[in-house]
N, C-alpha and C positions, 0 to 999 in steps of 0.2 A: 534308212530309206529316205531319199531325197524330199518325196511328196508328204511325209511323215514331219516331217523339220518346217516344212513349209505349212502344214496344216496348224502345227505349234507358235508361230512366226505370225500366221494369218494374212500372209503375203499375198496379194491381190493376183498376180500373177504366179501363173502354177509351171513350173520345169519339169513334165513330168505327168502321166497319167495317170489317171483311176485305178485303183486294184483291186475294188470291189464294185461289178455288173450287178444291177436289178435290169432286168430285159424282161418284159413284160409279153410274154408272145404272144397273150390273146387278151382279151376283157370283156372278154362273153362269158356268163355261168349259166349251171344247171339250176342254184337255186338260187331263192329271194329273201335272203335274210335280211331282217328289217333294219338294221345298223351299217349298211353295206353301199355303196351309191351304185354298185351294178347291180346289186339287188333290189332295190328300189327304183331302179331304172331311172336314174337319173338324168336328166339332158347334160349334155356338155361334147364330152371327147367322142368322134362315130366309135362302132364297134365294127373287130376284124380281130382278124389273125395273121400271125406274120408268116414270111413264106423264107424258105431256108437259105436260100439265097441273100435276103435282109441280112440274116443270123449270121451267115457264114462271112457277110461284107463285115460285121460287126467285129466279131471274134477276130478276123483277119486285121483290124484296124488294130485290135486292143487286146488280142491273145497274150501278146508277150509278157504285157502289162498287169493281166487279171490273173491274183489269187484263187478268187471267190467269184461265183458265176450264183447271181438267185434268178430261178428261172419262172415270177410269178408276181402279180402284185394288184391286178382289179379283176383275174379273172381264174378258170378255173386251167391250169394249164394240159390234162390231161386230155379238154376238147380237142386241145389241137394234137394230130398225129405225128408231127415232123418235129414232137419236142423230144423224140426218143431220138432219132438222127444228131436234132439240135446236142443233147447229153454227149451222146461219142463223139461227133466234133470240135467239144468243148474239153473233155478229156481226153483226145490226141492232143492239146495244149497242156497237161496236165495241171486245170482247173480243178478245184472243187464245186462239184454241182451241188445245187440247193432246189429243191419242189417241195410247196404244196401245195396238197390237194385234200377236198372233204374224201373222198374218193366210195363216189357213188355209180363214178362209170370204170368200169374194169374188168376185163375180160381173160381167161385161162392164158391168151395168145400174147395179149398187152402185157401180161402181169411175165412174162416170159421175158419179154422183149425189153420190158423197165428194167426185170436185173442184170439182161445182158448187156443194159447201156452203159452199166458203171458208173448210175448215180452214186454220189455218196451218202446225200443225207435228204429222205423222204418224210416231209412235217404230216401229221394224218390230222385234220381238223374234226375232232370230236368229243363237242360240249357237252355228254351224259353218259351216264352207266344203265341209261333205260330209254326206251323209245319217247316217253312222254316231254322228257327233260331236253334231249337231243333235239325231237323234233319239233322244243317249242320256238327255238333260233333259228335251225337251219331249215330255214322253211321249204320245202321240196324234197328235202331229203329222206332218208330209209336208213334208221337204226340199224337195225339187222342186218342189212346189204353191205354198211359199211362194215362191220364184225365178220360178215363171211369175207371181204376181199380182203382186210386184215389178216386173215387165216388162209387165204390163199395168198398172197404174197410173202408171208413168211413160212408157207410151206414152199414155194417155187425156192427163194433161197437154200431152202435145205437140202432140194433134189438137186440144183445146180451148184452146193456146195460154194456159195459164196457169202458173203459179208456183209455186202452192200448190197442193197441199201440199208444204210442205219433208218429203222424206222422208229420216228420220234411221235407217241401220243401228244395233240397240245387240246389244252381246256381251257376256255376261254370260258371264267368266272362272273355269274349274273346272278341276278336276285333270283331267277327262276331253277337256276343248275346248283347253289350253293350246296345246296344237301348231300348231291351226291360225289362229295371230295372224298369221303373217308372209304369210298369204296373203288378210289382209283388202283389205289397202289397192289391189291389183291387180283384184280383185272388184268392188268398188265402186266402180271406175271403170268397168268396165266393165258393172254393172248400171244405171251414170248413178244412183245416189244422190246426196243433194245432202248427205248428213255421215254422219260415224262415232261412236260414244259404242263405248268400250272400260271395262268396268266391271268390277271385283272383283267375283264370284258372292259374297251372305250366305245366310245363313239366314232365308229369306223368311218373312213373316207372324208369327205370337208370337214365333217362335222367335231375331228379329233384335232383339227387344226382351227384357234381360235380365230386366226384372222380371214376364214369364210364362215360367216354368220349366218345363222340358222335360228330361226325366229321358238320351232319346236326343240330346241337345245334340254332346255332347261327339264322341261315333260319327259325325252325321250331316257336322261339322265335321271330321274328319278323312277320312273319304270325300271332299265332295265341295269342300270350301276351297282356293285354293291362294294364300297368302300372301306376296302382294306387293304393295309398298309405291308399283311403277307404278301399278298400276291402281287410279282413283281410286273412290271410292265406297263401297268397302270395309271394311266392319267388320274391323278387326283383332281379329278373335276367339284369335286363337293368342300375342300380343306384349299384351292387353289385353282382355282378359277383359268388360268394363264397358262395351266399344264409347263410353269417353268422345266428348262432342264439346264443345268450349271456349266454343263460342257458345252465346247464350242461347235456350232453346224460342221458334221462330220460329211456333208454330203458334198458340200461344196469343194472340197480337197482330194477326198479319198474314195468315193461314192460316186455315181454314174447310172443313172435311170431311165432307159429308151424303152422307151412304148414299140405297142405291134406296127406303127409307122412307120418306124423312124424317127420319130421328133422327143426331142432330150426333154424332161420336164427337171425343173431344182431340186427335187426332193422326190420319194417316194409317196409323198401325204397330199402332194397336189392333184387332183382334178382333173381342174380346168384346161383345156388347149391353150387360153390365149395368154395363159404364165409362161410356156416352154419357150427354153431358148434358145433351139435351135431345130434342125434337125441333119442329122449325120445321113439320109440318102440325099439330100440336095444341097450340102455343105463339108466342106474338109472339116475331119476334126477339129486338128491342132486350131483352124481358126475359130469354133464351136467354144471350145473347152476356154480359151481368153480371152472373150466375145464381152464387149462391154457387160453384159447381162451378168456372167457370173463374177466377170472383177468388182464391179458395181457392189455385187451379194456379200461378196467378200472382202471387203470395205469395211463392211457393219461389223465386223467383228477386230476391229482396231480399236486400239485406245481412243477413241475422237467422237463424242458426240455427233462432231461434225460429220462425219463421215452417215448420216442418216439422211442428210442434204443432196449427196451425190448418189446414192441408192434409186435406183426406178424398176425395183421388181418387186413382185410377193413377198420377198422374202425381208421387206425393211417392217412387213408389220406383223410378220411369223414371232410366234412366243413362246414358241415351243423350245427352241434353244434362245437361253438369256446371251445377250452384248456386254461385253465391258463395261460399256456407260451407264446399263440401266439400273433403273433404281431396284431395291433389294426386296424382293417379294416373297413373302411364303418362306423367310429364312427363319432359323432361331435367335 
């Protein structure tokens, strides 16, 4: 694949589109979990939802191109109603679709309508095997609510005879949930999920990204982090301060993240509005996607110190993915 060669290359200039969509169609949630920036209500980006039309100019741009469609990323996607439409749309391209959701809102009629969209892989966001553990993160939400829509959506698959959705348990690992790991794998057998994702709890939203500073960092990490080197996913915020990662920013080549407006942010970790660099309803792609902004990004990841000179976005002080040039952190 062309953009595959070019992301190895780290060639400033891309031949070639995205394959993998983050489209974020809403960034409104039901709950307020305290590691979250829509749950803590953060000021920055308005809040909305996208409308099908947005979706369908999107897909229509970039269908050809898109593997992978994740249909979710500040907010809870199931708010919105047109993301079942959005799914079959996306699978007349034959996409693979990606949701999730805590899924605290779901009804006999929805849960109907989700299998018949031909998702393929639905993430269930549920950090406990008991109400007190679940509900001490997901602030708003209903333990038991989410285990009865669990058991109805994989009973809808079963009277509809289908497959999809793969629905994937994910546990996101705190100092308050650690206990109840040992009583995952008995669960989910017996709830009939079809997989498990066991994850390190970070500092979700700016806060997992070193270069927007947050003064309560350090507090919010010692609450509610529990550092271990099992569970994958995880920022080592306590052994590695920098949250390096040795690969090269895969977003900037191969990755592609539109908000419910329209407007293209760098990365899926960013926030703020006045990072994005573009926006695909009041700009052509092709001009978006080689827009000084992202060759700029894509610079930093050349052999060239220099090339930190020519950079004028977030992303020359992002640490998340290490550069060529930099010095060796957190190695052995």
């Amino acid at each position: 694949m062309a953009v595959q060669l070019q992301y190895r290359l780290a060639t400033p200039y891309v031949r070639g589109y995205p394959y993998v969509l983050i489209i974020d169609t809403i960034n409104i949630c039901n709950l307020k979990c305290p590691l979250c920036p829509t749950g803590i209500d953060l000021p920055g980006r308005p809040k909305g939802r996208m409308d099908f039309s947005l979706f369908k100019k999107i897909i229509d741009i970039l269908g050809d191109y898109a593997l992978t469609l994740v249909l979710y990323n500040w907010g809870e996607p199931l708010l919105n109603k047109e993301i079942y439409p959005m799914i079959e749309y996306a699978k007349q391209r034959s996409i693979k679709t990606i949701v999730s959701s805590n899924l605290n809102i779901l009804n006999e009629k929805d849960a109907e309508t989700l299998v018949k969209s031909g998702l393929d892989r639905l993430i269930i966001s549920l950090d406990g095997t008991k109400s007190e553990t679940y509900e001490g993160y997901r602030k708003g939400g209903n333990y038991h609510r989410v285990i009865a829509n669990i058991k109805l959506l994989v009973r809808k698959k079963a009277e509809m005879r289908s497959s999809r959705p793969r629905i994937i348990w994910q546990f996101l690992v705190f100092k308050h949930n650690v206990q109840d790991i040992p009583e995952i794998k008995r669960m989910a057998k017996q709830l009939r999920v079809d997989g498990i994702d066991i994850f390190g709890g970070n500092l979700g939203g700016p806060r997992q990204t070193p270069y927007i500073g947050d003064e309560g960092t350090e507090e919010l990490a010692s609450k509610w982090l529990f550092p271990d080197r099992r569970f994958k996913g995880q920022f080592d915020y306590f052994s590695n301060p920098n949250y390096l990662n040795r690969n090269r920013c895969y977003f900037l080549w191969k990755t592609l993240t539109i908000n419910w407006d329209g407007s293209i942010s760098p990365c899926c970790c960013v926030y703020d509005p006045s990072t994005d660099f573009g926006n695909i309803k009041e700009e052509e792609f092709h001009q978006i996607w080689n827009n000084d902004l992202f060759k700029s990004s894509r610079t930093l990841f050349r052999k060239n110190k220099a090339s930190l000179q020519k950079a004028h976005t977030i992303c020359a002080s992002c640490k998340i993915f290490k550069k060529p040039w930099m010095e060796k952190v957190g190695e052995d």
